[in-house]
N, C-alpha and C positions, 0 to 999 in steps of 0.2 A: 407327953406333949404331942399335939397333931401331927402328923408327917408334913412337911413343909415341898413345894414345889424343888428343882434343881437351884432356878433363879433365886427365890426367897432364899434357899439354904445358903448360897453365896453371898449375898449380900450382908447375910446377919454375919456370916462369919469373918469376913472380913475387914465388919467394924466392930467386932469384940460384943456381939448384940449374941442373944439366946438363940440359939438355933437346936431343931430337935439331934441332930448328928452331925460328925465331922464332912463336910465335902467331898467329895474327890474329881480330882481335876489335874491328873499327868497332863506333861508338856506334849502334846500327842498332835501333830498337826499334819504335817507330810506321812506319816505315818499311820497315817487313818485312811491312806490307799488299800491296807492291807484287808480292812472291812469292808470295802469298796469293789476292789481287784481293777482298779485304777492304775495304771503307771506313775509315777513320783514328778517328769518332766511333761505329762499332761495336766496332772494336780496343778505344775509351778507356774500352768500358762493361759488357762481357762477358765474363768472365775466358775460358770454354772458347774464347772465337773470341781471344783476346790470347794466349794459348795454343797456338792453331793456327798460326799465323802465325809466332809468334817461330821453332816447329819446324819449319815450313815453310822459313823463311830458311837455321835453321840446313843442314840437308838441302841446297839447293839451293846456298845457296854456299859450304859446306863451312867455316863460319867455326867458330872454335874455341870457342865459347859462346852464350848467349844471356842477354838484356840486359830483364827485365821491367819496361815501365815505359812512360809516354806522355806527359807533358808535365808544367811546372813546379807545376798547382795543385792537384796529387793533395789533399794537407797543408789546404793554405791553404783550400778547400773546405770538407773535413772538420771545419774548425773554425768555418766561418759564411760565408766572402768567397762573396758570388757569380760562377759559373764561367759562361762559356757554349762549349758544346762545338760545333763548326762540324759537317756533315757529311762531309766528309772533310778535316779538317783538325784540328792540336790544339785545343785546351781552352785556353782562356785569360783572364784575370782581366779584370773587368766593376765589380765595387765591393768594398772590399779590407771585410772585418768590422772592423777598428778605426779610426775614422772621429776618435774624438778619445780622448784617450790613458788616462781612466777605463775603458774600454770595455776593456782588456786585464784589469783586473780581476774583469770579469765572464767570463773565458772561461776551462775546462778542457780537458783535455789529453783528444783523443778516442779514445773506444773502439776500434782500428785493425779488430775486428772485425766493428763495426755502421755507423761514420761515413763519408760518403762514398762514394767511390770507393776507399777502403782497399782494402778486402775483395775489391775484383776484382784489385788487385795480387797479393795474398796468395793469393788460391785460383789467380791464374795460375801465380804461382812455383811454388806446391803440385805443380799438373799438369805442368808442363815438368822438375821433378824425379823425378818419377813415370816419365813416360814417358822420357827422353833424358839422368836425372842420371847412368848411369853412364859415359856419353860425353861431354856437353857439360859445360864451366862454365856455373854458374847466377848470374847476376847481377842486384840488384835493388837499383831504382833512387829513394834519397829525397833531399826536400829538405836542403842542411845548416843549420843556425841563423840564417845572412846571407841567404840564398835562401828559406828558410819567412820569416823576419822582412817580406820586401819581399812575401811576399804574404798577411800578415793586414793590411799598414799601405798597400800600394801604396808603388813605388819611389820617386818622387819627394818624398813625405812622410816617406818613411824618413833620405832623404841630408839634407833637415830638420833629423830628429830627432837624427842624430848630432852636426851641430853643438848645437844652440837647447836640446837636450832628453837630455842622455848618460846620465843616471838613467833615462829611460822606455826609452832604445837596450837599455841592460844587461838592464833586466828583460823585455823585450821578446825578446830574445836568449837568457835563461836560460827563458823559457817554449818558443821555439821547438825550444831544442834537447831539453829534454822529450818536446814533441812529435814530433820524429824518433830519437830513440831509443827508444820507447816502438812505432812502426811497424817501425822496421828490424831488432827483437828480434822483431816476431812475425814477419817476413819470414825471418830465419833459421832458426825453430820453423818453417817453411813449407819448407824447404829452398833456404834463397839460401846459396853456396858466399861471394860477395861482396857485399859492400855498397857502393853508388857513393852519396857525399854530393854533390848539385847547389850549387852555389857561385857561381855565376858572379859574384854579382856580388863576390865577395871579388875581383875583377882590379885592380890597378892603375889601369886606364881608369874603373874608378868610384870606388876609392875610395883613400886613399895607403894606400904601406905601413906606416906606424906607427898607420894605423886600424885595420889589419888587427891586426899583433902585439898592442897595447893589447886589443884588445876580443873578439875572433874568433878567433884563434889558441889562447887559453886554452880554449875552451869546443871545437873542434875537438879538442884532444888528448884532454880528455875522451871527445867522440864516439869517438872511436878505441878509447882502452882502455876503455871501457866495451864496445863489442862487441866486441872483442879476448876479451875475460876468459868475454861470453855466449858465444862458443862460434864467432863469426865467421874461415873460414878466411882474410877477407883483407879489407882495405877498400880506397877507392878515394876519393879527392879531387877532382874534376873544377872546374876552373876556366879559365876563358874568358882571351884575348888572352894576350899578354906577361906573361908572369909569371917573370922573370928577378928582380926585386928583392923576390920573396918567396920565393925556392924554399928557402931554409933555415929558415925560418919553419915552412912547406908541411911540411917535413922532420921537422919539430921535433915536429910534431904525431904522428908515432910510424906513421902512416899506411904500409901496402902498398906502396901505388902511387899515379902521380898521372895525371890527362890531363895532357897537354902540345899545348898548340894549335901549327898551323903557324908563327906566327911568333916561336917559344921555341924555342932547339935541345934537341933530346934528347939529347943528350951531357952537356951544359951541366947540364940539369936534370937527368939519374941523378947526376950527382956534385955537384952542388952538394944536392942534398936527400937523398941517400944511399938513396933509393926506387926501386922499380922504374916504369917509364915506360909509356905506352900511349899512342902519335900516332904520326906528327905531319903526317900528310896533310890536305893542305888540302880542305876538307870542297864550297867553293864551287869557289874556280878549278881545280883538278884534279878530283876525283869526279865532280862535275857536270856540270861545262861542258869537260873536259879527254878526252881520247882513251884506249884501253887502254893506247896506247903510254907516252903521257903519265903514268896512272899507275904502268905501270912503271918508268920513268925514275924518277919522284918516289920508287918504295916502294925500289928499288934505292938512292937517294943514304942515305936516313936507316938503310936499314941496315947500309951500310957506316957510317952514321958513330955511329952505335950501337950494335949487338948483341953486341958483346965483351965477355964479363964477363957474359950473363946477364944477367936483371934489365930485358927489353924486350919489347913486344907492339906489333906494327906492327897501327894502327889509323886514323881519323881525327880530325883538331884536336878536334873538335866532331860536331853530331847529322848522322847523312849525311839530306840530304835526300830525299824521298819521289821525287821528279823524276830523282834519280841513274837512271844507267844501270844494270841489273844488272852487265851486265859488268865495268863499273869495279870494282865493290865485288869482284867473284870476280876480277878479276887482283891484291888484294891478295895473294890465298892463293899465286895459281903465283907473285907475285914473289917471297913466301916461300920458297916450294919452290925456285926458283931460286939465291935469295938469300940466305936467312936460315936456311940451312944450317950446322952449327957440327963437321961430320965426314962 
């Protein structure tokens, strides 16, 4: 088969269409400082240097997209929580805006063009579409409804509020997800190819699965067709740990693709949620701390035990760390090439 562009090879793969080889596309965002030599809290605050950098990774290690976006409080920010951003290091929540549960009353859904750190997501998508859309996929990265919720309320008041307070959870949930589709729709007027909704804490390890289907589940399908319909070429689900006793749920939501962390098999979960897959490299004990060899062993088992049928993008569990080795991240590709060959 021809060799296919970055962008072509995504798209086929994604909707179970022939493609010449598997993708590769780690969750590699802030972490493409390291190919840069960019700071982490300059990446989180500058669209043209968050921009540099992402094209810099892509270039360098030939990965098949690029992934705009730097840590969980882009959202939660823009609407009041205070952030404090580290010098090289992400952004991370300080005092969440809704302190006691009237105070959700008091707040509207922000302008993604004036509020925050929106606006440097948006103008970075802008430029890495500009310059590298017709090669790379463009991927751009928001909170989903469960994951913006824990950062206007802070997590621990949150797991709370779903017990003691299910009326404040819902409305609370029906305003977040406002909030990120109201960002993820200007992100795609900005040129994002994808939308990745951040979830994590929708995992099993926090919360059960009939929390999930009851409450979350409804309002992600939503997310879905709703930027399904705006003009979205694909979305993406990203949820953290074991998620074996949601992946029909996961599925249900009408969702692209989903992450699948390392300890989920990717077989298991293309067919159990009937979506396309993106893992399932473990992001700490192999990327990190594991040898080139190492990852190729690792990228070789999950693609023999998934790539059949289309419908895969060998990546990692989760966010690859800034400390990774470059090499590990670029022998995901030759084990592609090696590997994830389909003729």
């Amino acid at each position: 088969m021809v060799e296919m562009s970055s962008r072509e090879r995504m798209d086929a793969a994604l909707h179970f269409r022939e493609c010449d080889r598997v993708p590769v596309f780690p969750l590699y965002h802030y972490s493409s400082t390291r190919v840069s030599g960019i700071l982490i809290g300059k990446y989180a605050t500058d669209a043209e240097t968050m921009a540099e950098s992402l094209i810099a990774a892509f270039k360098f290690m030939e990965i098949d997209g690029v992934s705009t976006g730097a840590d969980v409080s882009i959202e939660g920010e823009a609407c009041g929580s205070i952030v404090h951003q580290p010098k090289d290091e992400p952004a991370y929540l300080l005092e969440p805006v809704i302190k006691k549960h009237s105070d959700l009353d008091c707040l509207e859904v922000p302008d993604p063009d004036k509020a925050g750190r929106m606006p440097v997501i948006i103008k970075a998508t802008n430029i890495c579409k500009k310059t590298i859309g017709n090669e790379a996929y463009i991927e751009a990265c928001v909170m989903g409804p469960m994951n913006l919720a824990s950062q206007l309320r802070g997590v621990e008041n949150l797991m709370f509020d779903i017990i003691e307070e299910p009326g404040f959870f819902n409305r609370l949930l029906d305003f977040s997800l406002n909030v990120s589709l109201r960002f993820a729709k200007r992100l795609i007027d900005a040129g994002a190819d994808q939308i990745l909704a951040g979830e994590a804490l929708c995992s099993p390890n926090f919360i059960s699965p009939s929390i999930y289907k009851e409450h979350i589940q409804p309002r992600q399908k939503i997310w879905v067709q709703t930027l399904k319909e705006y003009g979205a070429n694909s979305t993406l689900i990203h949820v953290c740990g074991d998620i074996s006793t949601i992946l029909e749920g996961l599925g249900a939501t009408g969702t692209t693709c989903l992450d699948v962390d390392s300890n989920t098999s990717m077989a298991l979960a293309k067919k159990k949620s009937g979506c396309a897959v993106r893992g399932n490299i473990d992001p700490s004990g192999v990327l990190l701390k594991g040898s080139e060899e190492d990852v190729k062993i690792a990228a070789k088992a999950v693609l023999d035990e998934a790539k059949d049928g289309y419908g895969m993008l060998l990546g990692s569990g989760c966010d690859v760390s800034p400390a990774t080795p470059l090499e590990n991240v670029k022998m995901l590709v030759t084990a592609s090439k090696l590997y994830g060959r389909y003729s």
